[in-house]
Backbone bond lengths (Angstrom), bond angles and torsions (degrees), N, CA, C in turn:
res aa  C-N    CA-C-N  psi(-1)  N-CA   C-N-CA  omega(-1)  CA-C   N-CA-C  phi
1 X - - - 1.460 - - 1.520 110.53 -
2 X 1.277 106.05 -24.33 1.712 110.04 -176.54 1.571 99.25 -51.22
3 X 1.590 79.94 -76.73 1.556 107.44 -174.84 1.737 114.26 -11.66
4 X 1.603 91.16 -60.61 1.773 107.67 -159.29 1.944 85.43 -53.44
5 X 1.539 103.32 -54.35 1.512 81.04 -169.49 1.336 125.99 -90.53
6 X 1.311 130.70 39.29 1.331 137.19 163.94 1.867 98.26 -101.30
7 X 1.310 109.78 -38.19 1.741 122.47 174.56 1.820 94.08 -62.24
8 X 0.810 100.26 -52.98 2.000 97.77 -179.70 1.613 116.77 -50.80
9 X 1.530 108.28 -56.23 1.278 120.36 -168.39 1.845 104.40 -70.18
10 X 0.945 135.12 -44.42 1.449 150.62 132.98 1.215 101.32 29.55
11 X 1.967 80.31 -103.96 1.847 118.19 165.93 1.311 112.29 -15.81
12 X 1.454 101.37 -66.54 1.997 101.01 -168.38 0.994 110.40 -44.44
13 X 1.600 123.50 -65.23 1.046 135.36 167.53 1.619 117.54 -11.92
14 X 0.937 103.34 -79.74 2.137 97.86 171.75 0.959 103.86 -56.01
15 X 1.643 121.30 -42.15 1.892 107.84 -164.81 1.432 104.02 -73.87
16 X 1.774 141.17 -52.05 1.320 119.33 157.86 1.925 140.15 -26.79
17 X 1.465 102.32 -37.26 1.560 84.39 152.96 1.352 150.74 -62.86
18 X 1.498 87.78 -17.05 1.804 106.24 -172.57 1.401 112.74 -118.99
19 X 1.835 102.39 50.82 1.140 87.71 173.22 1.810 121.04 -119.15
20 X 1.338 110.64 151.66 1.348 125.91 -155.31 1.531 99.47 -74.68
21 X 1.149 107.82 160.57 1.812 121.07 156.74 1.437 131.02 -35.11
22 X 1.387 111.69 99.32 1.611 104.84 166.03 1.203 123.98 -98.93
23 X 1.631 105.59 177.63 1.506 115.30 177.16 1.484 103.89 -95.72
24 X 1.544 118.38 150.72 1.184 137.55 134.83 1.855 111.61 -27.12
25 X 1.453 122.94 133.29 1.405 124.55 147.80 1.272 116.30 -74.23
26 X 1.257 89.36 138.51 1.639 105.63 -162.95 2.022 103.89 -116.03
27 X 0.851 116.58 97.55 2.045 124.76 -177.52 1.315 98.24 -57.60
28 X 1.692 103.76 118.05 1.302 109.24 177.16 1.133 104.90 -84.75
29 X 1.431 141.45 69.95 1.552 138.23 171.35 1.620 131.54 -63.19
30 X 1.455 91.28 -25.09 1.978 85.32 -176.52 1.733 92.25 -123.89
31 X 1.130 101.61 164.78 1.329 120.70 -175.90 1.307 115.67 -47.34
32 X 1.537 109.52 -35.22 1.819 107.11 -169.93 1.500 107.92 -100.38
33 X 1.483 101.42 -4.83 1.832 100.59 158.42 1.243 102.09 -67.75
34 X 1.475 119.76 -47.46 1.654 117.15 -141.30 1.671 104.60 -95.89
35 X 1.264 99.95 26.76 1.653 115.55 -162.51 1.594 108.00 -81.37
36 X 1.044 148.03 87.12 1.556 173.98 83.55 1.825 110.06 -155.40
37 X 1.150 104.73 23.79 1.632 112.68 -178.67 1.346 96.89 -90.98
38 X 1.152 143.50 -48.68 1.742 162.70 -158.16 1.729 102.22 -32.37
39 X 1.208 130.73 -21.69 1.449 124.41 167.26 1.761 104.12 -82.87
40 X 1.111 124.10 3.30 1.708 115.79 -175.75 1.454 101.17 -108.39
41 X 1.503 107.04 119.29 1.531 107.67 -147.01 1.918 81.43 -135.92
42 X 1.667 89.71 145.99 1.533 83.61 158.20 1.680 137.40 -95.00
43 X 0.859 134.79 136.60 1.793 131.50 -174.35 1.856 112.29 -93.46
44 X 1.530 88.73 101.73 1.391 99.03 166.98 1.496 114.02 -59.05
45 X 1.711 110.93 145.43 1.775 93.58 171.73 1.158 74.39 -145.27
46 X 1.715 92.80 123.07 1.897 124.86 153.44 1.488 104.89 41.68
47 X 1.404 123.09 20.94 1.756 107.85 174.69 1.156 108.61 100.60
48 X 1.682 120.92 -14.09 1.821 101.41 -156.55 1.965 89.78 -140.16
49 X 1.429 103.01 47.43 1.273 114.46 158.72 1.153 126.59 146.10
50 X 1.602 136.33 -131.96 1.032 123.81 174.18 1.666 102.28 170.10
51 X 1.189 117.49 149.74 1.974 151.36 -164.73 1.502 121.88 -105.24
52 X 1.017 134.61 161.17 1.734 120.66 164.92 1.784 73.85 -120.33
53 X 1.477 113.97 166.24 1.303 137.80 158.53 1.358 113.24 -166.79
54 X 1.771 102.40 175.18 1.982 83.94 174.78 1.554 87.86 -160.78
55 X 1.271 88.78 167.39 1.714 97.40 -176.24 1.886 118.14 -67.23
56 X 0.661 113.60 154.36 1.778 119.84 172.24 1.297 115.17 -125.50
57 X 2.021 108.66 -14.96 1.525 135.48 177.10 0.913 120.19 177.34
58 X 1.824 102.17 167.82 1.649 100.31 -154.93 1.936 115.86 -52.47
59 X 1.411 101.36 -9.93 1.384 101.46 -175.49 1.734 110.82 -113.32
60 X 0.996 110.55 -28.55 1.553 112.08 -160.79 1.509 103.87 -114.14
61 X 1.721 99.01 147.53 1.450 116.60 -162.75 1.611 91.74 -120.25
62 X 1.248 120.45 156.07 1.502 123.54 162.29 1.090 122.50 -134.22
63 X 1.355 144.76 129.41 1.532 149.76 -100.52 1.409 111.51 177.78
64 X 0.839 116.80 -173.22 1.691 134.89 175.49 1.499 104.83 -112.61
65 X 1.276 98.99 128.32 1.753 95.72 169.13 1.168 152.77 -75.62
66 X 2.000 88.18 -10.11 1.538 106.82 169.73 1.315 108.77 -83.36
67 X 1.324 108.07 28.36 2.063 95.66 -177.72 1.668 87.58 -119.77
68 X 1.140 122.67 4.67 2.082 121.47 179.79 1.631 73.61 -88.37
69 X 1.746 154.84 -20.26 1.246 125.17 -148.32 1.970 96.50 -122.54
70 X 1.473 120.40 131.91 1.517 115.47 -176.76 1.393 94.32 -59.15
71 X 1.503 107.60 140.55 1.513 116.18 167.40 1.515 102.32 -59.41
72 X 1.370 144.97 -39.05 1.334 113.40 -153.21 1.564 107.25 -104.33
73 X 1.472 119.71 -37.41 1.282 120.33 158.19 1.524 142.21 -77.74
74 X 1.052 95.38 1.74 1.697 120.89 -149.90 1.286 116.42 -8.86
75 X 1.426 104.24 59.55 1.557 119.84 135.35 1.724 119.14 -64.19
76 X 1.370 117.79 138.25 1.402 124.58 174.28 1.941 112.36 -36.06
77 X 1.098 108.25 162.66 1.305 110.26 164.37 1.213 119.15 -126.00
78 X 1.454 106.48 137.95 1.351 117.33 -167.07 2.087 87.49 -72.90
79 X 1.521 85.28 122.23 1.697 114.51 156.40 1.227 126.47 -27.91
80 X 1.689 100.99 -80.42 1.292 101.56 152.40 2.236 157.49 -2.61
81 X 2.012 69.70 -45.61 2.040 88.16 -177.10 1.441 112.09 -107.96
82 X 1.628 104.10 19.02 1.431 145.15 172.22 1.816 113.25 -51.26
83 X 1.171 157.22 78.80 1.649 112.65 178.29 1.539 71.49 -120.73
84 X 2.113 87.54 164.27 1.037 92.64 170.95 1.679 104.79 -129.56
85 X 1.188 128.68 130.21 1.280 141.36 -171.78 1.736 133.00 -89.85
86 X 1.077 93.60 68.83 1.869 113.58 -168.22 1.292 123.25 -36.61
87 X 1.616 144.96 70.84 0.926 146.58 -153.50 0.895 144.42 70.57
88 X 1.128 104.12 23.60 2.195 137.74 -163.87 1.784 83.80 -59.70
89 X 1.559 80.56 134.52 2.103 93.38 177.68 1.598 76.65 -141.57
90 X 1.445 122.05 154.40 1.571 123.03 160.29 1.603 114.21 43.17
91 X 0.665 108.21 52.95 1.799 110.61 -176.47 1.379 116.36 48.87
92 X 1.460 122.59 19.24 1.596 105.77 178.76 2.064 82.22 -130.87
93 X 1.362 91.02 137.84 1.643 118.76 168.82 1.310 107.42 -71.64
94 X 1.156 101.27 179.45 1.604 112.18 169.86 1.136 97.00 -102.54
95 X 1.134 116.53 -37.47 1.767 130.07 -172.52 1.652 106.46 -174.46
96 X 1.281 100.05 140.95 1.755 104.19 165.98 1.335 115.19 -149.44
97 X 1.579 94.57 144.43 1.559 106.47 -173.02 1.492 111.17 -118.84
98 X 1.144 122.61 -171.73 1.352 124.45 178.33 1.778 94.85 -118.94
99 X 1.854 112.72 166.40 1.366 117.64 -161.14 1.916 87.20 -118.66
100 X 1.533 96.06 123.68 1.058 107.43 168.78 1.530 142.01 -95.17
101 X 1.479 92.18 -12.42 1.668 101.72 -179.16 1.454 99.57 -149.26
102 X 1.432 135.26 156.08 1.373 112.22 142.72 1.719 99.15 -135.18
103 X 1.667 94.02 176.59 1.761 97.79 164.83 1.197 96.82 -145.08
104 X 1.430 109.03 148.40 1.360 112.80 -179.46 1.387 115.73 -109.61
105 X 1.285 159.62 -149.64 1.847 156.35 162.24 1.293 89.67 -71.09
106 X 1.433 135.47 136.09 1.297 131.19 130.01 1.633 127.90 -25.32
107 X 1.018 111.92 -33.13 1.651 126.17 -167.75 1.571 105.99 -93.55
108 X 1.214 102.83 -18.71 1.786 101.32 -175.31 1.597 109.81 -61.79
109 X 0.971 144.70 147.35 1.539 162.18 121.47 1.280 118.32 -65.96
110 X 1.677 115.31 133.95 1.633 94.20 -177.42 1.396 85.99 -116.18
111 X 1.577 134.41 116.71 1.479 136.53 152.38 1.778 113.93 -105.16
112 X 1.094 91.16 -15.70 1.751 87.78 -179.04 1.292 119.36 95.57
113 X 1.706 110.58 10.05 1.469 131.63 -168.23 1.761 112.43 -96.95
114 X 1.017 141.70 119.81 1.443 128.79 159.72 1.719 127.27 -67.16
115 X 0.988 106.98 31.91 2.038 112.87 166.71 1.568 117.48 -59.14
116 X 0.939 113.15 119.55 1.642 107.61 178.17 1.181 123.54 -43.82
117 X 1.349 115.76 -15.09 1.370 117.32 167.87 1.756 118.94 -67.97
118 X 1.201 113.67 -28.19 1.319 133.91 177.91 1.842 119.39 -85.34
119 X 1.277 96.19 -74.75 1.815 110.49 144.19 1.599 103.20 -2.12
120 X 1.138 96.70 -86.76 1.527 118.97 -154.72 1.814 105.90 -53.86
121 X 1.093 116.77 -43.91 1.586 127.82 165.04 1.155 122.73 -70.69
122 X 1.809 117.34 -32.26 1.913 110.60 -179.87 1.298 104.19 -66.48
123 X 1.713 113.46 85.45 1.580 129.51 116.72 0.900 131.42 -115.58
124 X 1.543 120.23 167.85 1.797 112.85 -168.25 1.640 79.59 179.91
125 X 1.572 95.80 121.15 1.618 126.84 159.89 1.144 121.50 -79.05
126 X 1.195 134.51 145.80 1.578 120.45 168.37 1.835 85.81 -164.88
127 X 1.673 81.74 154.70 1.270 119.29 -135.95 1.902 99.60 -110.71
128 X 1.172 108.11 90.23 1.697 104.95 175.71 1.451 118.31 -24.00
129 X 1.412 115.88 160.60 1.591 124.45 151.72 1.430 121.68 -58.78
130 X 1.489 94.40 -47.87 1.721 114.57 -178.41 1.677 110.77 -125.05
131 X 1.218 112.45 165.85 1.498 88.19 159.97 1.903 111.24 -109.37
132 X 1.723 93.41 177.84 1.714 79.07 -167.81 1.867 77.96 -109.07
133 X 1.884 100.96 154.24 0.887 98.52 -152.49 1.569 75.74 -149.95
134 X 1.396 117.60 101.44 1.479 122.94 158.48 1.071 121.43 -149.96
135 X 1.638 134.61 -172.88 1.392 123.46 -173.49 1.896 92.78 -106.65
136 X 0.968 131.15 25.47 1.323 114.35 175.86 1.451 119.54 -115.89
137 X 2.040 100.49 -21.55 1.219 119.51 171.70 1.407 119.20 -97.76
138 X 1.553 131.53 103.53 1.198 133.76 -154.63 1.412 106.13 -120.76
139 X 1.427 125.00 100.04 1.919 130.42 -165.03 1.518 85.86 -58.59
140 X 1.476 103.32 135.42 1.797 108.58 159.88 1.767 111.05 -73.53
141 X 1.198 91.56 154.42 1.072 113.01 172.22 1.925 112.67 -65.04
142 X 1.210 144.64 -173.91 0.952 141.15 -174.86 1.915 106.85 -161.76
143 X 0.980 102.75 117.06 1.506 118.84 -172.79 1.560 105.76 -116.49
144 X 1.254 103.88 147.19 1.846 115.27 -169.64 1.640 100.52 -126.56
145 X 0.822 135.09 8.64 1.801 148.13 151.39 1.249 104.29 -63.75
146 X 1.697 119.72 123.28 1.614 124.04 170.18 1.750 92.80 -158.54
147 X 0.999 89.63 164.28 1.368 110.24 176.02 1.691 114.20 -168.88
148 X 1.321 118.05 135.97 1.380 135.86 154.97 1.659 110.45 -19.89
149 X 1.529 117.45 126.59 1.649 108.37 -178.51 1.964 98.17 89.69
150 X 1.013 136.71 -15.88 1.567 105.54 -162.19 1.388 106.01 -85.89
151 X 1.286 120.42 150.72 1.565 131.43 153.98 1.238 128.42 -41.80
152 X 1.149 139.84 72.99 1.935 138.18 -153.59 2.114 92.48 -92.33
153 X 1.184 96.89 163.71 1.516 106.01 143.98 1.258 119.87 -129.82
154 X 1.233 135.08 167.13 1.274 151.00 175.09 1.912 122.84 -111.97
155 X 1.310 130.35 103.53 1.200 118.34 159.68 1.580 136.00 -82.66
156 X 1.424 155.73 68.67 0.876 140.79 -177.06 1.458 141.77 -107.52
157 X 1.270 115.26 -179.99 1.707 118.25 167.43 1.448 94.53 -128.43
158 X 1.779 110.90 138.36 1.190 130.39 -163.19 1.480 107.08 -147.85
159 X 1.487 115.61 158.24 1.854 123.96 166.01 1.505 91.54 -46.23
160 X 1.738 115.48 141.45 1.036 127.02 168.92 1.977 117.88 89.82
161 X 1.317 101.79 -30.33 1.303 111.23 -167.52 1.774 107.11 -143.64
162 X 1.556 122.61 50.75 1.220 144.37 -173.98 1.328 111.36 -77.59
163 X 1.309 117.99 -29.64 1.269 101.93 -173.13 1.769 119.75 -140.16
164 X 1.488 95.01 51.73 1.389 124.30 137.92 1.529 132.35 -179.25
165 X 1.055 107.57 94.84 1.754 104.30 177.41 1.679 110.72 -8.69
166 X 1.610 77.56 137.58 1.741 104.77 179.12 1.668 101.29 -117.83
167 X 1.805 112.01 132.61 1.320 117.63 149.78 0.992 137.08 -84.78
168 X 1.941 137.29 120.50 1.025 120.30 169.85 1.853 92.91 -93.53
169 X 1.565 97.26 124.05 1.456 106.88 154.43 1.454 135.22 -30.47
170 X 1.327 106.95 -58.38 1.811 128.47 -155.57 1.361 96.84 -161.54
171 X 1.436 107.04 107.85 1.297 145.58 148.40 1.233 124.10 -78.66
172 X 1.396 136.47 173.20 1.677 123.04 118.43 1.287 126.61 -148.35
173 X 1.620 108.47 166.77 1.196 92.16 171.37 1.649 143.70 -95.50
174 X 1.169 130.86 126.22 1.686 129.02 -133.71 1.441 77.81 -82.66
175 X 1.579 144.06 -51.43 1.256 112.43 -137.43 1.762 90.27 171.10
176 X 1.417 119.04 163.95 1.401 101.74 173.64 1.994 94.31 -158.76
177 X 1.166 109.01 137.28 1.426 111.37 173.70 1.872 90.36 -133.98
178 X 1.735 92.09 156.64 1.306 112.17 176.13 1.578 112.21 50.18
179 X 1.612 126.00 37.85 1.286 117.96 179.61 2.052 110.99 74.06
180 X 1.088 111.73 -8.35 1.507 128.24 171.75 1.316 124.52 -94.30
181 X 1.657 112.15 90.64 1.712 128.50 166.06 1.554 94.21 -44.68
182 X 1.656 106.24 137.88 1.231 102.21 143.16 1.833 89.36 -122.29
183 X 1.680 104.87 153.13 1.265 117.64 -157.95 1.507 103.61 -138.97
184 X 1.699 128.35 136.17 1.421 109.82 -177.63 1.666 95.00 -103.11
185 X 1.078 117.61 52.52 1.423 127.08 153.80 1.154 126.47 -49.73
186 X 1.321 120.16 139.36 2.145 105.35 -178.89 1.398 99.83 -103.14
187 X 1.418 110.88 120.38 1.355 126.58 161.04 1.405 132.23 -125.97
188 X 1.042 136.01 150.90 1.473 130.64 167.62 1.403 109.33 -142.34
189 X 1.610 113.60 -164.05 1.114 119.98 -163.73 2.030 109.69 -60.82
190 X 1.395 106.32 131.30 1.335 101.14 177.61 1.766 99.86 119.06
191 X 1.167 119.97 -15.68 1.392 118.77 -141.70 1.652 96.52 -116.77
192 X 1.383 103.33 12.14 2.256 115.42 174.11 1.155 76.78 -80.28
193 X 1.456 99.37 129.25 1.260 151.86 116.47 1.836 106.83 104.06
194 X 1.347 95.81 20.19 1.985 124.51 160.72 1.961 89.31 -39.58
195 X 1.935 101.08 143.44 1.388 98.22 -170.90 1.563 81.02 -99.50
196 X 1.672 119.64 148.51 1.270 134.68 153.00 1.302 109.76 -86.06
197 X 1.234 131.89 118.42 1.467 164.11 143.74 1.769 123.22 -16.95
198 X 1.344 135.98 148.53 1.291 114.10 126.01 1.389 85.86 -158.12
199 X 1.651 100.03 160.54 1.237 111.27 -160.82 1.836 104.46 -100.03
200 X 1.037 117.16 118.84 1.477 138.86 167.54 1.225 135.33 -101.19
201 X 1.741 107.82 91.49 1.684 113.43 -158.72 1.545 111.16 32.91
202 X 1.568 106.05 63.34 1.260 138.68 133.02 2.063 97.55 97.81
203 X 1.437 106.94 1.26 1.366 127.04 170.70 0.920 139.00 -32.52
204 X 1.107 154.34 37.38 1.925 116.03 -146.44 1.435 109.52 -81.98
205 X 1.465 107.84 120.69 1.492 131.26 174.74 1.322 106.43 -96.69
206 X 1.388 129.46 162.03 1.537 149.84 -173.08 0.766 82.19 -97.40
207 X 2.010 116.18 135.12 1.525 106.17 146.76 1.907 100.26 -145.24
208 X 1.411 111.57 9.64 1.511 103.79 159.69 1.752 82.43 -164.24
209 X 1.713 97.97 161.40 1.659 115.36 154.24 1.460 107.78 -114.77
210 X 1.563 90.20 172.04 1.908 99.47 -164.25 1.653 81.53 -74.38
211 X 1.804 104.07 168.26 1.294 103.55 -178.86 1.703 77.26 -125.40
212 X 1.625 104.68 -70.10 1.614 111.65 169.73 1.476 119.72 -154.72
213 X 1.788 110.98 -179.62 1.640 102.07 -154.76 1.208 82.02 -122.72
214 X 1.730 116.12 161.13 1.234 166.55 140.90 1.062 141.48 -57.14
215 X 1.432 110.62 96.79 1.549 88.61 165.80 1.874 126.32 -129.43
216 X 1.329 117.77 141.88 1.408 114.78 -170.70 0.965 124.44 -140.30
217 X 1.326 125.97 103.18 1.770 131.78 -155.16 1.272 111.56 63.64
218 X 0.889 128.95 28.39 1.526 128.22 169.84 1.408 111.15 108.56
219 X 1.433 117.40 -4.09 1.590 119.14 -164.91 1.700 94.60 -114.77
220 X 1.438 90.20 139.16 1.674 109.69 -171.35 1.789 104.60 -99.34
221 X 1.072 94.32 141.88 1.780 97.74 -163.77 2.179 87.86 -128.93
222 X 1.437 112.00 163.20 1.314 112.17 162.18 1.149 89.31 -157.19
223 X 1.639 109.66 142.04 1.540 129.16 -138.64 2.007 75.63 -118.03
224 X 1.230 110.11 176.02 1.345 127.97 169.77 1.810 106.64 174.38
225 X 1.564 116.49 -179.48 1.211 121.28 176.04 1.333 105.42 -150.44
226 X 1.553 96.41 145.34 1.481 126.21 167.19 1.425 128.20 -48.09
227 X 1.521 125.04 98.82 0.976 152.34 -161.05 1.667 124.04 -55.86
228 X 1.284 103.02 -18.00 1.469 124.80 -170.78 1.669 106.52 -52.60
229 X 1.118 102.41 -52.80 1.656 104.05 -168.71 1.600 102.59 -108.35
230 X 1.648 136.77 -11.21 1.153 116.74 172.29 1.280 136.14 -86.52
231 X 1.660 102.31 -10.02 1.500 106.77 -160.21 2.313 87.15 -100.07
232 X 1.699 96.18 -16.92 1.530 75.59 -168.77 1.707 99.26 -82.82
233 X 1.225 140.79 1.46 1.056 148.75 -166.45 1.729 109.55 -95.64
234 X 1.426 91.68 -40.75 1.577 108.84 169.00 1.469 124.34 -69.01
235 X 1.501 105.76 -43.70 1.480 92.88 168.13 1.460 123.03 -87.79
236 X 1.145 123.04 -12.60 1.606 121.34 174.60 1.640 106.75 -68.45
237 X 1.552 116.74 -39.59 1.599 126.12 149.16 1.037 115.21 1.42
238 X 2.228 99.99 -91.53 1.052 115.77 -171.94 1.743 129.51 -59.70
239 X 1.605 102.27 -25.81 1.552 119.02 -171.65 1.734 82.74 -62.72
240 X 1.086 134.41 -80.64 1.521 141.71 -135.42 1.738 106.92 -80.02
241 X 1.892 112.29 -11.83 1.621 118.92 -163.64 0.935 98.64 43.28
242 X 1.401 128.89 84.79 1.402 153.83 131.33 1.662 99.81 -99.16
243 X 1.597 97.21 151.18 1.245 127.27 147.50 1.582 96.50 49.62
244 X 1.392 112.87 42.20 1.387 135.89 157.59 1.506 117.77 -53.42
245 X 1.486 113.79 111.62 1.578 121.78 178.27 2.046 105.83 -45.27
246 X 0.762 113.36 118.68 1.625 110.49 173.62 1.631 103.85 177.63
247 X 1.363 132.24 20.77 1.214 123.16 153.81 1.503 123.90 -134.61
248 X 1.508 111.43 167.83 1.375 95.05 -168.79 1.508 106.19 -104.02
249 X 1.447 123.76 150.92 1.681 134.18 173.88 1.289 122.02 -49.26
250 X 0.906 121.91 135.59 1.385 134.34 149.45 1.789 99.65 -25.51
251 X 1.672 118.34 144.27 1.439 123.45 155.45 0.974 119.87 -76.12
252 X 1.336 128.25 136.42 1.496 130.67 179.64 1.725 105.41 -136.90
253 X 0.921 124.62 -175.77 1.473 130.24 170.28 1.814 100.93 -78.58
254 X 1.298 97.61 169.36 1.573 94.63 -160.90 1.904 85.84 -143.15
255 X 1.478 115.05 139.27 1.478 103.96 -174.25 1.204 75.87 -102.13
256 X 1.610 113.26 134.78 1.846 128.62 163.64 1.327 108.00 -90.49
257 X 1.381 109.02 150.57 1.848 117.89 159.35 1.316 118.34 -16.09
258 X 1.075 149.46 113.50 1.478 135.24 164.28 1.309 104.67 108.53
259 X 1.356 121.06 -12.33 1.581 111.91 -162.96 1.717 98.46 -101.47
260 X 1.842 102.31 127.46 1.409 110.55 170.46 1.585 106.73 -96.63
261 X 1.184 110.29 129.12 1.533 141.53 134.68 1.345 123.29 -22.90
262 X 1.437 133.67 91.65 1.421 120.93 -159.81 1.789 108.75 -71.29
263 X 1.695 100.08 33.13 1.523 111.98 151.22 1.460 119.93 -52.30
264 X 1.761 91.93 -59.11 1.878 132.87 -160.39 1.038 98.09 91.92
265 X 1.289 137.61 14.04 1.660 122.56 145.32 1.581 120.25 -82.40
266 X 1.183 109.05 177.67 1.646 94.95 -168.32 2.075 87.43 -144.15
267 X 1.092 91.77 117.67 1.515 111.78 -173.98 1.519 114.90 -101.96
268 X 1.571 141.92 83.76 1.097 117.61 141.55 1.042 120.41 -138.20
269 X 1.324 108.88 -171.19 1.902 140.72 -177.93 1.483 122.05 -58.05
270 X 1.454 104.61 88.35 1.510 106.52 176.15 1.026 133.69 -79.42
């Protein structure tokens, strides 16, 4: 596991020189900003924080899996103390429901570590009470096509900017080993499990969420994974209730805010 992330930190390294033009985040504050964004909702957890996710359908949200685990104990979280808040601008939703089921990758580990081995698995579906069912909230579609070089966008809610999703336009993606985007996307805390974008005859399709961000020499990186094999693993999951969120992890070390890696990269959970 070392290894993989001394092989990761490496990578960036070349992939930060070559990186392309971004956009400014843009605060979706009024309605006709936030106008086909309305499935990118934020996920309350139990009082003691909060997720970006977004619909894919009238019932199901897709997320990061380290946000089913409390940052400080990382014991599981009860589902239940789950809501998820559908286009919340200024304290009013579009709609909000509560989370009734989730599943996360079979393969995921929750240590609190960013290794591509981990990376590559933080997803986790979960499954509404109800579904939300209007013409303003439209689940994206979800596409498993990526490649090195593409133009991504980013929707999120983050520390500082909670209470209304921000667009980054134009992203990209620098490079990807082991099923692991690294992306010069702007993210921060709040911004696990934000859907990454690409636009398809003028589309925007899902095709990874943030897992966590980077930083190396001063340059901010946000890591994510390739969708191809997690989301089809995830929903056959959920079809059969397998591998149902309801226990808590093993303890592991947990990398905190501020804490360097005697890499000299600085790895955490946004």
């Amino acid at each position: 596991m070392r290894l993989a992330f001394i092989s990761l930190m490496l990578w960036v390294v070349a992939a930060v020189t070559a990186q392309a033009q971004t956009s400014a985040l843009q605060e979706l504050s009024t309605g006709n900003d936030a106008r086909g964004w309305e499935a990118v909702g934020r996920l309350d957890i139990d009082g003691k924080g909060f997720c970006t996710g977004a619909l894919i359908a009238p019932d199901l949200v897709l997320t990061a899996a380290h946000c089913m685990y409390d940052k400080n104990g990382g014991d599981a979280v009860d589902t239940s103390r789950i809501q998820f808040l559908a286009g919340l601008r200024s304290g009013r939703p579009e709609a909000s429901r509560s989370v009734r089921t989730a599943v996360i990758h079979p393969s995921y580990t929750h240590t609190g570590e960013a290794t591509p081995a981990i990376v590559r698995y933080d997803v986790a579906l979960l499954q509404l009470d109800r579904p939300i069912r209007s013409a303003r909230i439209e689940p994206f579609a979800v596409s498993t096509s990526m490649r090195r070089g593409t133009e991504v966008a980013v929707v999120s809610y983050a520390q500082d900017r909670a209470e209304a999703p921000s667009l980054q336009e134009v992203c990209n993606v620098l490079g990807q080993q082991d099923s692991v985007l690294i992306m010069d996307c702007n993210v921060n805390f709040g911004s696990s499990g934000a859907p990454i974008f690409r636009y398809e005859n003028g589309i925007p399709r899902l095709v990874s969420v943030v897992s966590a961000m980077a930083e190396l020499d001063g340059e901010k990186v946000a890591l994510g994974m390739d969708l191809a094999e997690p989301i089809a693993v995830l929903r056959l999951a959920l079809e059969r209730g397998r591998w149902q969120f309801n226990t808590p992890p093993a303890t592991a070390r947990v990398t905190r805010p501020g804490e360097r890696a005697d890499t000299g990269a600085l790895f955490v959970r946004p």
